[in-house]
N, C-alpha and C positions, 0 to 999 in steps of 0.2 A: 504494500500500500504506500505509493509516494507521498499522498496528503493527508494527515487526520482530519476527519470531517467530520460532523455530528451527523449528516445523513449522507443521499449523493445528488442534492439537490447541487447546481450552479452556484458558485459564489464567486462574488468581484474582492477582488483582493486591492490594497496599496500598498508601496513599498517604502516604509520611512527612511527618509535619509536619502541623497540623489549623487553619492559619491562614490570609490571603486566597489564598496563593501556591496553597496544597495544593489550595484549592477551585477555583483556576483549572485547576489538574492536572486536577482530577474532572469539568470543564468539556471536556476534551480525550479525557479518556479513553471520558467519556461520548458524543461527536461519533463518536468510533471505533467503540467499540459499537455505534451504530444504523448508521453505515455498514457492518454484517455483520464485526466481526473477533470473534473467538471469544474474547472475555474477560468475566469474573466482577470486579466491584471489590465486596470484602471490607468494607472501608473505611480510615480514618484509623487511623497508630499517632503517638503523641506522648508526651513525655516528663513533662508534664505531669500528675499523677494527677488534681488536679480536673475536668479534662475527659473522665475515661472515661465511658463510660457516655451521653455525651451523643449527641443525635444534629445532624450534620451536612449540610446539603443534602441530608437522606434517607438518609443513612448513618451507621452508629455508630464513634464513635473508639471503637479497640479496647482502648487498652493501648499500655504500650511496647515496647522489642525485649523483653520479657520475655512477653511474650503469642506472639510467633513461639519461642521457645525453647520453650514449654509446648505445641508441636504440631509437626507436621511439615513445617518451616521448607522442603524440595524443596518444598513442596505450592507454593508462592509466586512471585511476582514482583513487586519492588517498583518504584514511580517515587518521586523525592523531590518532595515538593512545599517545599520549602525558597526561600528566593532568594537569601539574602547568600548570598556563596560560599564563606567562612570555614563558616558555620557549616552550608550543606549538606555540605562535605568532610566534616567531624565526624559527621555523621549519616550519613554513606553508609557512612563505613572503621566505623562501630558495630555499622551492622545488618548490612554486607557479613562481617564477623566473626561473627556469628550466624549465616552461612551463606544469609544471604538473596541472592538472584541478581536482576540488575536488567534491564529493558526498557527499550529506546527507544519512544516514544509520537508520531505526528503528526498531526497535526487536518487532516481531510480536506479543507478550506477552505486549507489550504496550499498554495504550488506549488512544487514539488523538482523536478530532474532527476534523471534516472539517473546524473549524473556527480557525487554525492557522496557522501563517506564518514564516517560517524558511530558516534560510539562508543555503550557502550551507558546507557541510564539517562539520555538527552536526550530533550528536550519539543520540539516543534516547535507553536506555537498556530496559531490562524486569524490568514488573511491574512498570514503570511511568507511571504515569495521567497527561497528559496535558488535562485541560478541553476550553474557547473557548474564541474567541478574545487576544489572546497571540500572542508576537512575540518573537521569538526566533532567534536573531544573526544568525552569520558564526562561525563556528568550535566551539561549546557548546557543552559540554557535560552534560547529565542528566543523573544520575546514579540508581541504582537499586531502586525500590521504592521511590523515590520520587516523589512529588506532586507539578503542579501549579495551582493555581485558576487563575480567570476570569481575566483580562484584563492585566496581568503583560509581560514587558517587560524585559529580558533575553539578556545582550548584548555580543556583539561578545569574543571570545575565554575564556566564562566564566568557570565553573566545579562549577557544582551544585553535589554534594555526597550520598551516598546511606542515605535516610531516612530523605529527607530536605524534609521540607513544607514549602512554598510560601504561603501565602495570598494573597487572592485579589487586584489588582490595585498596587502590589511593580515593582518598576524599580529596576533592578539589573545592572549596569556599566560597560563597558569594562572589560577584565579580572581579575573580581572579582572570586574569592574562597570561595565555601559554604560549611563547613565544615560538618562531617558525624553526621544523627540528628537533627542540626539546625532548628529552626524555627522562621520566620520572618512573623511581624503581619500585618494585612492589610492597604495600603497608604503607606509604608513604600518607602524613597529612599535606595539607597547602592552604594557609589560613586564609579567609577571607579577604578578595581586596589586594591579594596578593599579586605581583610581576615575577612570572619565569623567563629569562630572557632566551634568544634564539639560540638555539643548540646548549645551553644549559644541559648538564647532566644532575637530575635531584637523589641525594641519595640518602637527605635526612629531613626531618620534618621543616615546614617554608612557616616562620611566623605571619602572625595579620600582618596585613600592613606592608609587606617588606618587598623586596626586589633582590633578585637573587641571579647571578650571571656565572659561567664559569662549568669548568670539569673537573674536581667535582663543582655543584653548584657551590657559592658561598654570597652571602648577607652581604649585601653594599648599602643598602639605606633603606630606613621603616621610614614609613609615611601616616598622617592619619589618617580612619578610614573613613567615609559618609557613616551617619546613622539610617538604619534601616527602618 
């Protein structure tokens, strides 16, 4: 199944955000579409005024949440196309207040099991492996070939990067940031909020907060984090 859907009615979708991230969204969603799932993409909304009007990968940014407020906002279904995770959280609790309701999205070049559990408003791209007993937050994203093993937890508005590997049994934290490459060893925590940087090796637990670079990984600076 490419898209979670509460039935198989038709649904119009927008993509927040009108930057590389969103256009990889409209890369997925579009994947889904020709595999047969019953969805309309509307297009791009961003915050940006200069950008209205323009068109994008053959689609027009529409507007901000203020173009969904001047129609009827049920009519919709939003993915974020965002990637920090700071600032997709910001853009989700904005338009989710507008009353916009969000979908999960998976590229049918992905491989899932049926033993995973995923919140809603996550991207699944081509070429990830999620294998089984996984859960996977709201609004995550999983990027190009990356891999989870068994039993790891993936928490809400994270961005795991093209060519991360998970091990076994790691909890990953609130919007935490897995850099491109990375890889993190089995048991592993990664506190909330946290930065893995690219090709990072983890091979002890990641405090809140912190930013971690390096083979092995090591601490270069904690940050504070948003309240939730």
């Amino acid at each position: 199944m490419a898209v979670t859907c509460d039935d198989r009615s038709r649904w119009r979708c927008v993509i927040i955000g009108a930057g590389g991230h969103a256009r990889e969204v409209l890369d997925v969603l579009l994947a889904a579409k020709e595999s047969g799932e019953p969805l309309e993409i509307e297009g791009f909304l961003d915050d940006d005024p200069t950008k209205w009007g323009q068109i994008l990968n053959g689609l027009p940014i529409l507007g901000d949440v203020n173009w969904l407020r001047e129609r009827n906002v049920a009519d919709y279904f939003g993915v974020c196309g965002i990637g920090k995770p700071l600032s997709k959280m910001r853009a989700v609790t904005r338009y989710a207040q507008a009353g916009l309701r969000f979908r999960s999205v998976i590229h049918p070049r992905s491989i899932t099991t049926r033993f995973i559990k995923m919140g809603e408003g996550t991207v699944l791209t081509a070429g990830c492996v999620i294998t089984n007993n996984i859960t996977i937050g709201r609004h995550v994203y999983v990027n190009l070939n990356a891999t989870i093993s068994h039993d790891c937890i993936i928490g809400d508005y994270s961005t795991i990067a093209p060519g991360v590997h998970v091990a076994g049994n790691v909890s990953i934290g609130i919007g935490t940031d897995v850099g491109v490459g990375a890889s993190i060893i089995p048991g592993i925590t990664v506190g909330d909020w946290a930065t893995v940087g690219a090709g990072a090796v983890v091979i002890s637990d990641v405090p809140r907060g912190a930013t971690v670079v390096g083979v092995p990984a090591r601490v270069i600076k904690i940050t504070d984090v948003p309240a939730i």
